[in-house]
N, C-alpha and C positions, 0 to 999 in steps of 0.2 A: 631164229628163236628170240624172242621179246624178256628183257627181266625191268623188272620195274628198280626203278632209283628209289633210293631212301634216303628222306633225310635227316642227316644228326645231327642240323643246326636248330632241328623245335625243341630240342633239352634245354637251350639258352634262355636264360632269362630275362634277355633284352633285344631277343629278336624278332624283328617284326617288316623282314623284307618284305617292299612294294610287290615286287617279281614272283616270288615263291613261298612266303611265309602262310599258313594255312587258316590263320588266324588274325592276318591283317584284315579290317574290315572292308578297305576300299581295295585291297592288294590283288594281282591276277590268278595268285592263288596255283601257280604250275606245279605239274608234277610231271615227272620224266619217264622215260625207259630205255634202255640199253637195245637198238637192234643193227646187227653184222658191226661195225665199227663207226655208229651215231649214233647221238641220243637226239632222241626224238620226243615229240609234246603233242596232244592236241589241247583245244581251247575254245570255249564259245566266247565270242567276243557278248558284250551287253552294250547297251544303249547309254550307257554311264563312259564308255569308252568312245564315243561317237565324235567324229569331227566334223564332216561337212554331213548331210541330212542321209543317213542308213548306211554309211563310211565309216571302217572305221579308221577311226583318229592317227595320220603317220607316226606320230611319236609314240604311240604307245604299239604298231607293229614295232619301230625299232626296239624298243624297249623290251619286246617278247624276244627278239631275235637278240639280243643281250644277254638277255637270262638264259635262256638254254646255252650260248654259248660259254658264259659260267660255268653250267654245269656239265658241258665236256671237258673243262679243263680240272674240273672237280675228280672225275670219276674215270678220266682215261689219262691224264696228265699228273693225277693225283698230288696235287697241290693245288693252293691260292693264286689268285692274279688279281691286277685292274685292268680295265680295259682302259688302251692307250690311243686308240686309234678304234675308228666305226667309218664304213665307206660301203652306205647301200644305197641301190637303187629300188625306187618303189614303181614297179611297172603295169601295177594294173588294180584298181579300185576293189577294195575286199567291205566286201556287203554284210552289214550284221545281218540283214535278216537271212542270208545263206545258211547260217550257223560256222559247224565247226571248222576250225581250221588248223592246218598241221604243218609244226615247225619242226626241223632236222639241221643239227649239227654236227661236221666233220671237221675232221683235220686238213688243211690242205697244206701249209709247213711248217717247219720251226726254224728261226735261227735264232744261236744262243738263248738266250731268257725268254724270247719273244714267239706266241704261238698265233698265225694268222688260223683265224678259224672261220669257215664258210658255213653262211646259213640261207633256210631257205624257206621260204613260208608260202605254204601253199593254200588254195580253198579249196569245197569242200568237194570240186571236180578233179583236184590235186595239180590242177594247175597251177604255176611258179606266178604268183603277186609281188616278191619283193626279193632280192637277193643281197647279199651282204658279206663281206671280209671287217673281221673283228679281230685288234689287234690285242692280243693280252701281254704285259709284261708278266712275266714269272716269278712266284718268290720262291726262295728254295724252301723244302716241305719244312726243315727247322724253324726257320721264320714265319712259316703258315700257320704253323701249330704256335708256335710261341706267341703270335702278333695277331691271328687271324680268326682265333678257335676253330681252328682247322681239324679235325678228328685225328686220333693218332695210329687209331687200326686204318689199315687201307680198304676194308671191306664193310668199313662204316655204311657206305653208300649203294651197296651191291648185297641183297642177299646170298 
């Protein structure tokens, strides 16, 4: 069963993430959903995302595979992080003009403050194009909320 993420950070009045903000003009504009224990995305890449000629662009797969991994640690970790560590392989050319394509992020450990999270992005055969371990450091939720405008109900992000 699928629940859609919500986000609490468009009440801010100065935010305007690249990744997920819905009103950045050049941003990717993600939105999530909650299914078995990943959050999940899809995503039409555009021709403004392009690197080498109807490719898109590696940095900006990593950069998708970033953001949702943010927002597993938003909505199942329920706290703030930065990412400390990024270690993906890009294995196979993701075609804009395929269209959508679909990222998933899990857990795969924690130690201490530190949550390695694995992601995966697939095209629109749902074949694996790039895979990735993202290393987040942890901040405790006091400090996410105090430091991060972190929401302070935990259901902020879940209906």
């Amino acid at each position: 069963m699928k629940k859609k993420v919500k986000n609490p950070f468009t009440k801010q009045l100065e935010y305007n993430c690249f990744g997920c903000c819905p009103t950045n003009p050049i941003g990717l504009k993600l939105e999530f959903e909650i299914e078995n224990n990943e959050v999940v995305a899809t995503w039409n890449p555009k021709k403004d995302y392009e690197g080498w000629v109807n490719i898109l662009h590696g940095g900006i797969q990593v950069t998708l595979m970033d953001e949702i991994a943010s927002w597993y640690v938003f909505t199942f970790l329920k706290t703030a992080g930065v990412t400390c560590k990024i270690n993906v392989e890009l294995k196979r050319a993701v075609y804009i003009s395929d269209g959508q394509i679909k990222l998933k992020a899990r857990l795969k450990e924690m130690k201490r403050n530190l949550a390695f999270i694995e992601v995966i992005l697939l095209n629109k055969e749902e074949i694996e194009c790039a895979y990735g371990i993202f290393t987040y450091y942890l901040y405790t939720r006091e400090k996410a909320i105090a430091h991060f405008n972190f929401p302070e109900k935990e259901n902020d992000f879940i209906d």
